[in-house]
Each structure stands twice: as C-alpha cells, then as structure tokens.
C-alpha positions in Angstrom: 0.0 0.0 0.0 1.5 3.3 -1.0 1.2 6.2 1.3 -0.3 9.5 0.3 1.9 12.3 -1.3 2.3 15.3 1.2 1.5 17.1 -2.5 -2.6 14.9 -2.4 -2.5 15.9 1.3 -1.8 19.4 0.5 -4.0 19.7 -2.2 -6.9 18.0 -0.1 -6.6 20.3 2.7 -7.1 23.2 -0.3 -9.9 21.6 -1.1 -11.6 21.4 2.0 -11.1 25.1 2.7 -12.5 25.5 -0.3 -15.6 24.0 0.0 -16.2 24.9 3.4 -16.0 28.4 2.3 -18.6 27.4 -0.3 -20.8 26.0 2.9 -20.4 29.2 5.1 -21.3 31.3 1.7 -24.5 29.3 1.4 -25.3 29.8 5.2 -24.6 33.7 5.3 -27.0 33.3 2.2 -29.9 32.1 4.7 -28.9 34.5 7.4 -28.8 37.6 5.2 -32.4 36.5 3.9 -33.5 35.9 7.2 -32.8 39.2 8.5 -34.5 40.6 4.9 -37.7 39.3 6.5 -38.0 36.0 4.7 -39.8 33.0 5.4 -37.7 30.4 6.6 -39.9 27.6 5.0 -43.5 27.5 2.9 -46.2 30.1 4.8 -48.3 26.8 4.3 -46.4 25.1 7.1 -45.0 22.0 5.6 -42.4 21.4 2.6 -42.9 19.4 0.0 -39.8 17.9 -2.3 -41.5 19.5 -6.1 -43.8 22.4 -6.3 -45.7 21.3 -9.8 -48.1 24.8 -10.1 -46.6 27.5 -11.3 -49.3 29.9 -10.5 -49.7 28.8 -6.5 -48.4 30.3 -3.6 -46.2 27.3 -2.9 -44.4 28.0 -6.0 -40.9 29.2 -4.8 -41.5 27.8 -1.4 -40.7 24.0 -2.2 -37.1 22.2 -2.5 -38.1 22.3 -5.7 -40.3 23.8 -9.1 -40.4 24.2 -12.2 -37.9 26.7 -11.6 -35.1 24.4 -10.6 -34.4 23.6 -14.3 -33.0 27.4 -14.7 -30.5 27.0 -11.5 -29.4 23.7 -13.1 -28.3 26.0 -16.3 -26.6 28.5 -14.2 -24.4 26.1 -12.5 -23.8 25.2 -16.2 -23.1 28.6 -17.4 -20.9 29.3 -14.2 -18.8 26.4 -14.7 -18.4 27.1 -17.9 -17.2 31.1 -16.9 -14.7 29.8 -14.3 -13.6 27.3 -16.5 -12.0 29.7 -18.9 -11.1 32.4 -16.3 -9.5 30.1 -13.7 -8.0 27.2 -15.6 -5.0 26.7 -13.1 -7.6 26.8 -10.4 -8.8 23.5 -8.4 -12.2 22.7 -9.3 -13.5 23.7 -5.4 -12.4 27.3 -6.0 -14.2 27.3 -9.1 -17.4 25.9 -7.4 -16.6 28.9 -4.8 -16.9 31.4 -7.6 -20.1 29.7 -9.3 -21.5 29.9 -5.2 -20.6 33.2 -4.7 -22.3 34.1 -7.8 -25.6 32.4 -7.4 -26.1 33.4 -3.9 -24.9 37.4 -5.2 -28.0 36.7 -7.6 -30.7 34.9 -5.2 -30.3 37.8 -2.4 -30.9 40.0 -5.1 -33.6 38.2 -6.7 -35.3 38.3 -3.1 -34.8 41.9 -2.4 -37.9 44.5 -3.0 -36.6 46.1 -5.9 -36.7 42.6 -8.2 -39.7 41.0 -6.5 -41.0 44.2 -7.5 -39.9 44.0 -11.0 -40.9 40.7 -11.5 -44.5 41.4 -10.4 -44.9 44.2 -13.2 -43.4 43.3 -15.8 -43.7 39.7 -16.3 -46.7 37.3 -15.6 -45.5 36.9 -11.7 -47.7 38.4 -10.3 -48.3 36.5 -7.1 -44.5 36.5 -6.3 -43.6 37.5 -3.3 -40.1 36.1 -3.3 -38.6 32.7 -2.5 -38.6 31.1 0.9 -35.1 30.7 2.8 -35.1 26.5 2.2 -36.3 27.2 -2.0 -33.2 29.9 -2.2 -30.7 27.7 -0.5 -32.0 24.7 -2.7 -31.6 26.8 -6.0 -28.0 27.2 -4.5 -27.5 23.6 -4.6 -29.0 22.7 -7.5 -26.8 25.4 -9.2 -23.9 23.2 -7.7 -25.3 20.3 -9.1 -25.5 21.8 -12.9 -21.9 23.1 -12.1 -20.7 19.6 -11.1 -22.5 17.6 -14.3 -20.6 20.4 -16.1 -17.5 19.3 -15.0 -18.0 15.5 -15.4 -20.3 15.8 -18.6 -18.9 16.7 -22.1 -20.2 19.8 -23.2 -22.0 18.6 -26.3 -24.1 16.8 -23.5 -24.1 19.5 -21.2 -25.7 22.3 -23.9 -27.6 19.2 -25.0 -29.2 18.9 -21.8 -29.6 22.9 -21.2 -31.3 23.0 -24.7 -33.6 20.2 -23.2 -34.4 21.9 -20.1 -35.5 25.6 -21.6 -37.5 24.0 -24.4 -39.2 21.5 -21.7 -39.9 24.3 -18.8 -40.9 27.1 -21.9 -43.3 25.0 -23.6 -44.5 23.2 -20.3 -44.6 26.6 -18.3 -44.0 28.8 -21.0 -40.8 30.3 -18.9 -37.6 29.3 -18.6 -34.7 31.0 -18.4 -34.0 32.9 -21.6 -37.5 34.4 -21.0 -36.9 35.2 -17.3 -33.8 37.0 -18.3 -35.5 38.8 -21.7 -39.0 39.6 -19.1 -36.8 41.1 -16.4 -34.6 43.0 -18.8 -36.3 44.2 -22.0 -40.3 43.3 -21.0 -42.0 42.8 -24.5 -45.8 42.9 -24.4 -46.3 40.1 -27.1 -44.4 37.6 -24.7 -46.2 38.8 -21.5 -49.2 38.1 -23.4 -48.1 34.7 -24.8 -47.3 33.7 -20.9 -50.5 35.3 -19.5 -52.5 32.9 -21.8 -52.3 29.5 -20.2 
C-alpha cells in the first residue's frame, strides 16, 4: 500500500477550505435572507420535495419547481465562466466562484426592488419572493448543474440545457431565456403569450 503524497494531502486540505467556504457562503446566504424578513420555509407550514403549479403560492416555497431547471443551467453557465477564467484553479475554488455568484444573484432576486420588477413586468404576479429553504436549494441545484458540467462533455451539457428551456418554456411557458428577456427588456407580445395558459 502506497502512502499518500504530502503534495494529495496538501491539495486536499485546499480543497476542504475551499468548500467549506462554499458552505459558510450558502449559510450567510440564509442569514442575510432571514434578516431581509423572509420566510424560513412554505407560509403553508410543511415542505414538500416539487412544487408542480406554477401559479400557486407554494411556488418558490418548495425544495423544488419548475424553476429548478433554470438554476441547473446557471451552475452550467458558471462552470463554464470559471472554467476559462480560472483554468489553473482546483475545481473547489471554481465551485466557490459559481457559489458566490448564485447566492450574489438569489439575495438579489429576493430583495424588493426585483420582486417588484418581476410582479410588473412579467406574468408573476403572485410572487412575493422565495422562501429561505427554495433559495438555498436553487444554490445547490446550481452546484449540481456546475458539477455535471464538469463531469459531462459539453456537447451533453448544452444538449441537456437546450432540453431543459424547451421542456420548462413549452411546459410553463418560462424558462430562463424568457426570465432573463422579461426582467430586462419586457415585451408585451411575450407577456401576453405567458399570461394565456
């Protein structure tokens, strides 16, 4: 039996730090949104693993929606980002990046000003914002997109992404691309398109 390089023990320790920092990012996440005001699970008083109706209250609330599809494809997109700007990187520090990203974008998705924005100009009108357990869990799932990413080749991975915003826009009629177009450049046609389910 060989014994373990002090370089592998090195670069394990690295890692750990490394992800542990990716685990104390994701808990300041919860805290900050917990001093915002928000809900620390479903108003409904129970959680339930898939939220399947868009339109409810429950939507955003859950472990997961129809939603989860989108943080899937940022954890794609991220790896992708930090894959060509940290090459010489270890994969953890990367993840760090992609973590510190997603949680930059869910406490801003949760703040007044977008939960504002997504209730006039696209068809969200009910939103009030995620719960604390939904945000954490689109956190995760981003990590999840980022680590297929990494293990999957990227004809597979755009394959999949391609998949997932055809699926959720024709299902749902929103995905990604249109969450980004609606909160950006609102166009009346696709509001109108959504609104008629």
């Amino acid at each position: 039996m060989s014994a373990i390089s002090p370089d592998h023990d090195k670069t394990m320790r690295h890692a750990t730090i490394w992800l542990l920092a990716c685990i104390a990012v994701l808990i300041l996440q919860a805290a900050i949104q917990y001093w915002m005001g928000r809900t620390l699970i479903c108003t409904c008083g129970y959680v339930k693993l898939f939220e399947p109706v868009v339109d409810s209250p429950g939507n955003s609330q859950h472990l997961a929606d129809w939603y989860t599809p989108s943080h899937i494809i940022h954890g794609f997109i991220f790896y992708g980002i930090a894959h060509l700007l940290f090459r010489g990187k270890p994969l953890a520090a990367r993840l760090l990046f992609a973590v510190l990203i997603e949680s930059g974008w869910e406490l801003l998705e949760n703040s007044p000003i977008i939960i504002d924005r997504y209730r006039t100009a696209t068809i969200s009108l009910d939103y009030y914002g995620d719960s604390i357990l939904n945000s954490a869990m689109d956190t995760i799932f981003m990590a999840a997109g980022f680590f297929f990413a990494w293990r999957m080749p990227v004809l597979i991975t755009m394959t999949v992404a391609i998949v997932f915003e055809l699926f959720t826009g024709w299902l749902i009629r929103d995905n990604l691309t249109l969450n980004v177009l609606m909160l950006v450049y609102p166009l009346e046609t696709v509001k109108a398109w959504q609104g008629a389910i």
